[in-house]
MARFISE-147966 format. One record per residue (C-alpha): residue number from 1; chain; y, x, z. Coordinates in Angstrom, 1 decimal, padded with zeros to 4 digits, m for minus. Example, Ala and Ser with C-alpha at 12.3 -4.5 7.8 and 13.67 -1.06 7.14 Angstrom:
2
+------+------+--------+--------+--------+
| logu | zanu |      Y |      X |      Z |
+------+------+--------+--------+--------+
|    1 |    A | m004.5 |  012.3 |  007.8 |
|    2 |    A | m001.1 |  013.7 |  007.1 |
+------+------+--------+--------+--------+
END
This chain:
214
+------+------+--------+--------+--------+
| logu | zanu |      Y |      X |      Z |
+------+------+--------+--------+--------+
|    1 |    A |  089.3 |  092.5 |  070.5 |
|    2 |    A |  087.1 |  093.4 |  073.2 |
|    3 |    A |  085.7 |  096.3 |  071.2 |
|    4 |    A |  088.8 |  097.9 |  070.5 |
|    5 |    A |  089.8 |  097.2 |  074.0 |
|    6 |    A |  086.8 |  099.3 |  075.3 |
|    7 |    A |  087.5 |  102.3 |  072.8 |
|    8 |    A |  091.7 |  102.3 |  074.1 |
|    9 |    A |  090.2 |  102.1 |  077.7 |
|   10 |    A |  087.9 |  105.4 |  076.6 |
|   11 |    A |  091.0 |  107.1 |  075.3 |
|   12 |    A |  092.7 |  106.5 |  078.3 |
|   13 |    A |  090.1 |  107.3 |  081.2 |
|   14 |    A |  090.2 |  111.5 |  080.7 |
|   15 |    A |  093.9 |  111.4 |  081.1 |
|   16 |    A |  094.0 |  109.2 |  084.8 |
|   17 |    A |  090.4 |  111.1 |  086.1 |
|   18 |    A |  092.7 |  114.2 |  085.8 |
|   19 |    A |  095.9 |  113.0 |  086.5 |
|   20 |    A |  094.6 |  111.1 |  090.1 |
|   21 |    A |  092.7 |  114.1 |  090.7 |
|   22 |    A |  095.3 |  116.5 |  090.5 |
|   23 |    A |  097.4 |  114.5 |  092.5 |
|   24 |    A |  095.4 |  113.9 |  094.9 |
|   25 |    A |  094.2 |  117.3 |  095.4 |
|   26 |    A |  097.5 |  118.8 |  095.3 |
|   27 |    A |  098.8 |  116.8 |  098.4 |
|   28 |    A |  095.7 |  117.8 |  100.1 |
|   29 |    A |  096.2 |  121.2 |  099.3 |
|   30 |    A |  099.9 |  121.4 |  100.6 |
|   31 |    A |  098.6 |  119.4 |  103.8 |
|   32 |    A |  096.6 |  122.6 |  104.2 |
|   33 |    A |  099.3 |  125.0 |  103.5 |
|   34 |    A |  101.6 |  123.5 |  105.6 |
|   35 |    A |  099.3 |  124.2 |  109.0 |
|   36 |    A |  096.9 |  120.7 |  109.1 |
|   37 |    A |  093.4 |  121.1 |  107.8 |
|   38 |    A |  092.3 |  117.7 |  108.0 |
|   39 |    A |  092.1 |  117.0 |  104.2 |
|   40 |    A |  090.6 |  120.5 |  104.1 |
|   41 |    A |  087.7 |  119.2 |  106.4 |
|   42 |    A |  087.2 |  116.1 |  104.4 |
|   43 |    A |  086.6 |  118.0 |  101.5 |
|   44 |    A |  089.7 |  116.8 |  099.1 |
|   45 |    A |  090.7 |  120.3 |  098.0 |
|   46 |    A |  088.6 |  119.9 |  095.1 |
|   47 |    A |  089.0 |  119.4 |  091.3 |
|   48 |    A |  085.8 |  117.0 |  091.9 |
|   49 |    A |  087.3 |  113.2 |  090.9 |
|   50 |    A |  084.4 |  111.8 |  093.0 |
|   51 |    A |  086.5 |  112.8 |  096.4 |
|   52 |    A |  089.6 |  110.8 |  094.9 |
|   53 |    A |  088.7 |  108.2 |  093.4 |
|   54 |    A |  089.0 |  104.9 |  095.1 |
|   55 |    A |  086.7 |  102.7 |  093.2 |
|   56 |    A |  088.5 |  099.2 |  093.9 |
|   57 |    A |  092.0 |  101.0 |  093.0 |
|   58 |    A |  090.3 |  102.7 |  089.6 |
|   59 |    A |  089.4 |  099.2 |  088.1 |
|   60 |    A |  092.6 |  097.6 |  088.9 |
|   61 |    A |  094.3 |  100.6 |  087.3 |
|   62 |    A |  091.7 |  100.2 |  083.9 |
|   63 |    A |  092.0 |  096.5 |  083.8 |
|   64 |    A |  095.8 |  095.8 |  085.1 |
|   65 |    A |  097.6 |  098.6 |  084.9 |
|   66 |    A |  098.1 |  099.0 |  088.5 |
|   67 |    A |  095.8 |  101.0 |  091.0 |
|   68 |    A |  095.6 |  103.8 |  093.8 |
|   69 |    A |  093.5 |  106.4 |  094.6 |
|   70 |    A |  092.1 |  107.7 |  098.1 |
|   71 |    A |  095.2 |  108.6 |  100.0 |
|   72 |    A |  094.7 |  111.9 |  101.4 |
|   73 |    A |  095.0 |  112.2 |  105.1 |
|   74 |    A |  097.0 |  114.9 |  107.4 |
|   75 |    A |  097.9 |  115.1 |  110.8 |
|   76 |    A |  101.6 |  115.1 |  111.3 |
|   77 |    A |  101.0 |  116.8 |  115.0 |
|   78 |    A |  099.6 |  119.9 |  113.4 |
|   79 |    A |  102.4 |  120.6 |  110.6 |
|   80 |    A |  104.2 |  123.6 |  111.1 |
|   81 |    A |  107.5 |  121.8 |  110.9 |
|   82 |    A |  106.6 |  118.3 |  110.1 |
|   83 |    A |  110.1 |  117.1 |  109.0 |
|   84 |    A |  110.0 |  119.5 |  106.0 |
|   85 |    A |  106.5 |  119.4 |  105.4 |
|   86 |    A |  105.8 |  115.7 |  105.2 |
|   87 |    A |  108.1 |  116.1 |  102.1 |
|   88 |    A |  106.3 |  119.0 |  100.8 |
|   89 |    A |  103.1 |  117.4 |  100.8 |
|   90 |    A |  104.3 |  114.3 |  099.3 |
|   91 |    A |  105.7 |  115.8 |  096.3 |
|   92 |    A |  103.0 |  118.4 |  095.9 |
|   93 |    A |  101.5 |  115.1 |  094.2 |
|   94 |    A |  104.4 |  113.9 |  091.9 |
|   95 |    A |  104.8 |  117.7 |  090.6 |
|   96 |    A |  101.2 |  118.3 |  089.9 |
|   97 |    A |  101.3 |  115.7 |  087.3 |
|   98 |    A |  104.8 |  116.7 |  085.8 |
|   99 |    A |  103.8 |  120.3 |  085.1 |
|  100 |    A |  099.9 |  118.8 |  083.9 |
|  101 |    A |  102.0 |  116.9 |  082.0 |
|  102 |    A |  103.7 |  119.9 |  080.5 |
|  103 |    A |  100.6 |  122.5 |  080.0 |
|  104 |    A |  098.8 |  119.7 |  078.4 |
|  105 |    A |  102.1 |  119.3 |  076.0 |
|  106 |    A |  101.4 |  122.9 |  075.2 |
|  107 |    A |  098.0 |  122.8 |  074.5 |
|  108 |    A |  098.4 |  119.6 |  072.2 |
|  109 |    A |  101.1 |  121.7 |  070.4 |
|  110 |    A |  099.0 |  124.3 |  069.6 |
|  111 |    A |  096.3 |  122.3 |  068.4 |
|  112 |    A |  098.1 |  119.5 |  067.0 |
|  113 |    A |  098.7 |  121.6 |  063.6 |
|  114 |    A |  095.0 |  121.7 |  063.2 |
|  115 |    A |  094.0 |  118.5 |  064.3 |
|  116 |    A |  096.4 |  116.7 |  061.7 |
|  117 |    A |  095.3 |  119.4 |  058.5 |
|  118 |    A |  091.5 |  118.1 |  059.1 |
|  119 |    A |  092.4 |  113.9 |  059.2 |
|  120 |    A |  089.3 |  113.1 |  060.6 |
|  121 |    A |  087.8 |  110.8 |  063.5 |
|  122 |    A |  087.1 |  112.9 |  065.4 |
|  123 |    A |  090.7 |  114.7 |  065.6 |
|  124 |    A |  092.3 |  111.6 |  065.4 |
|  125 |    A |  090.4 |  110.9 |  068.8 |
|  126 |    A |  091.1 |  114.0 |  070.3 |
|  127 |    A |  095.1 |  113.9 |  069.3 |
|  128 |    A |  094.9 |  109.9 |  071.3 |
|  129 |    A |  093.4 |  111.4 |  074.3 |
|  130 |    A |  096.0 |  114.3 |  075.0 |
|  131 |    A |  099.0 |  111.5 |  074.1 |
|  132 |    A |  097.5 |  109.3 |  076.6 |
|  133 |    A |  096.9 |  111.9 |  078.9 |
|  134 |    A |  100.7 |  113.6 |  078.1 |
|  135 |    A |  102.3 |  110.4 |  078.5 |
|  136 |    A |  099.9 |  109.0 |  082.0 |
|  137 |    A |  101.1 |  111.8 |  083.5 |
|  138 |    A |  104.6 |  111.9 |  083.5 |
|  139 |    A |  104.1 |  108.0 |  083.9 |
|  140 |    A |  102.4 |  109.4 |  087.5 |
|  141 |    A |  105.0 |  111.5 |  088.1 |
|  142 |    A |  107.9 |  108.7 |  087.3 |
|  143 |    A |  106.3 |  106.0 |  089.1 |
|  144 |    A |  104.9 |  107.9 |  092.5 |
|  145 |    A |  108.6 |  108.6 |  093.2 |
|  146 |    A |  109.8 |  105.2 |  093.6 |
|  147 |    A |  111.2 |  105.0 |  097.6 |
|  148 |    A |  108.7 |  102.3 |  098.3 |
|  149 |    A |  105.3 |  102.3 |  100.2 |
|  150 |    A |  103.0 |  103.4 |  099.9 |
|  151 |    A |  104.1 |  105.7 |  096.4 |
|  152 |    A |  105.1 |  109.4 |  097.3 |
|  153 |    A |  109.0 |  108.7 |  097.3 |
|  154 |    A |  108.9 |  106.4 |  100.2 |
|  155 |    A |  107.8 |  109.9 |  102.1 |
|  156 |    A |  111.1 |  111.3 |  101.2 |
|  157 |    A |  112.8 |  108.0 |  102.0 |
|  158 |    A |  111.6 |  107.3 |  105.3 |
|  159 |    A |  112.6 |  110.9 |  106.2 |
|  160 |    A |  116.3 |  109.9 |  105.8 |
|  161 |    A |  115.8 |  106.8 |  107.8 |
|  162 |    A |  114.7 |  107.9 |  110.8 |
|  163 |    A |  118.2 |  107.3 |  112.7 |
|  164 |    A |  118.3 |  103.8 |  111.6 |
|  165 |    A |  114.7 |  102.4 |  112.9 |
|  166 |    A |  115.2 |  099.2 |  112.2 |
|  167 |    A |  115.6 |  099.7 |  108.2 |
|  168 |    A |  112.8 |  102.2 |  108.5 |
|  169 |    A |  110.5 |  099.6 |  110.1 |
|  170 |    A |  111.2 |  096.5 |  107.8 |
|  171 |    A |  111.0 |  099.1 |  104.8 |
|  172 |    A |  107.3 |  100.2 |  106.0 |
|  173 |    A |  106.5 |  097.3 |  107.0 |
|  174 |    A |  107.1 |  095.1 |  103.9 |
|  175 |    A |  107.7 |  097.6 |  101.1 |
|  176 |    A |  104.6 |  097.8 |  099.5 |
|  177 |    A |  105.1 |  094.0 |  099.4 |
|  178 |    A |  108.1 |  094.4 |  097.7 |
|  179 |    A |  106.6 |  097.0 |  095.5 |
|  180 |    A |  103.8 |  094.3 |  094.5 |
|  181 |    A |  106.7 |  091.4 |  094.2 |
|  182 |    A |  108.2 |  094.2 |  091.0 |
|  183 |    A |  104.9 |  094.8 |  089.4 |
|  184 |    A |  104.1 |  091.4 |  088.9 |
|  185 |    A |  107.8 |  090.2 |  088.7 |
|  186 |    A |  107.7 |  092.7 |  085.3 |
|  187 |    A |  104.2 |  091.4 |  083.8 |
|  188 |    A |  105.1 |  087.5 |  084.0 |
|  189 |    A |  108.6 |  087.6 |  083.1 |
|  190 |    A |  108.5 |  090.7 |  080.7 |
|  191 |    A |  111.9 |  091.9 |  082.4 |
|  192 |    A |  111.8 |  095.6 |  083.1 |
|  193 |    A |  112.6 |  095.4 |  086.8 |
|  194 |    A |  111.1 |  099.0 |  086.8 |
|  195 |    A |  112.8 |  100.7 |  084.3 |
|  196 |    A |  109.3 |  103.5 |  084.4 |
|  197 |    A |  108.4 |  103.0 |  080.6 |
|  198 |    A |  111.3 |  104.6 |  079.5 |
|  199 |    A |  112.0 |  107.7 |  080.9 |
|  200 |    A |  108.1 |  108.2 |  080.4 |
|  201 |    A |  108.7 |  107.6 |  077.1 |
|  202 |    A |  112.0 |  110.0 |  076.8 |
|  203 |    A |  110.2 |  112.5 |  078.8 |
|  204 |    A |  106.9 |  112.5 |  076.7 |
|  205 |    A |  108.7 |  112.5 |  073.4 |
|  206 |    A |  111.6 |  114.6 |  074.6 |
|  207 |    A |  109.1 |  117.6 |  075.8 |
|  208 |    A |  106.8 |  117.2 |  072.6 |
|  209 |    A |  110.1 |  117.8 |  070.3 |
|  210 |    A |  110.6 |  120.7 |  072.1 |
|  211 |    A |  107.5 |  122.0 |  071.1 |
|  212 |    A |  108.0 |  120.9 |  067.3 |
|  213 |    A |  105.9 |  117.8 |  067.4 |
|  214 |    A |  107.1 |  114.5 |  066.1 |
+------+------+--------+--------+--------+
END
């Protein structure tokens, strides 16, 4: 068990190094655009995991499912119009990982022909790491826009709920609480209080029929 744990954990690891570090790189990226060059200066406009990755919020991810990356950092002051660009930057992140989602569904298309003629290991391999990958990425994309802290959506939220400060206060105060409460609500009772699986699933599967995979 523990072996073919590591090898599924192998598979897997490609498709979050590049999906957190496109994310992550993206948001910093329309930080930048959008007037502040604080992420700039700290170096997170770069394809280099290393800047992203938040070592504590990469094992939980391996080992439970669950993790974060370095948030990237912008200064609100210095936006050129911060009530437009705050949601800019905070689905720069979301996006990135819908259409690496989508050029990596191309590429596994074009290969996938090849791969399955020549049934070996190795393509076998090769064919799990771009459906992990696929399918991580639209999960990153699905998940990051839930209206809770401290996921992208809760950006776009809180915009909203400016004119009633109260709700936007409890909501960033305790949503990521609440968030947390979900998560492990789902694992122990096996009741999809986050219904994220299956529109991954739809979206993965949908796109790849498109393309004339099954």
């Amino acid at each position: 068990m523990e072996v073919f744990n590591l090898a599924r954990v192998l598979k897997f690891l490609p498709g979050i190094v590049l999906g957190l570090t496109v994310h992550e790189s993206c948001h910093a990226l329309a930080a930048h655009l959008c007037g502040d060059s604080t992420s700039k200066d700290q170096g997170r406009i770069t394809l280099n995991p290393l800047k992203h990755i938040d070592p504590l919020g990469f094992l939980m991810l391996i080992v439970v499912g669950f993790g974060w990356a370095k948030p990237v950092e912008f200064n609100e002051e210095k936006l050129r119009n911060p009530k437009t660009d705050i949601m800019k930057i905070a689905l720069a992140g979301p996006l990135s990982n819908a259409l690496l989602a989508i050029i990596l569904s191309l590429i596994f298309s074009l290969l996938n022909k090849t791969l399955t003629a020549h049934d070996t290991t190795a393509n076998q391999i090769i064919q799990e790491v771009f459906l992990y990958a696929i399918y991580i990425n639209w999960g990153l994309f699905i998940f990051n826009l839930i209206p809770l802290p401290p996921l992208d959506g809760s950006h776009l939220l809180f915009q909203q709920l400016k004119r009633f400060p109260e709700l936007h206060a409890g909501l960033y105060k305790y949503g990521s609480f609440l968030l947390l409460g979900l998560l492990v609500a789902t694992a122990v009772t096996k009741i999809n209080f986050l219904p994220i699986w299956p529109l991954v699933q739809y979206l993965g599967s949908g796109f790849l029929s498109l393309l004339g995979v099954q």
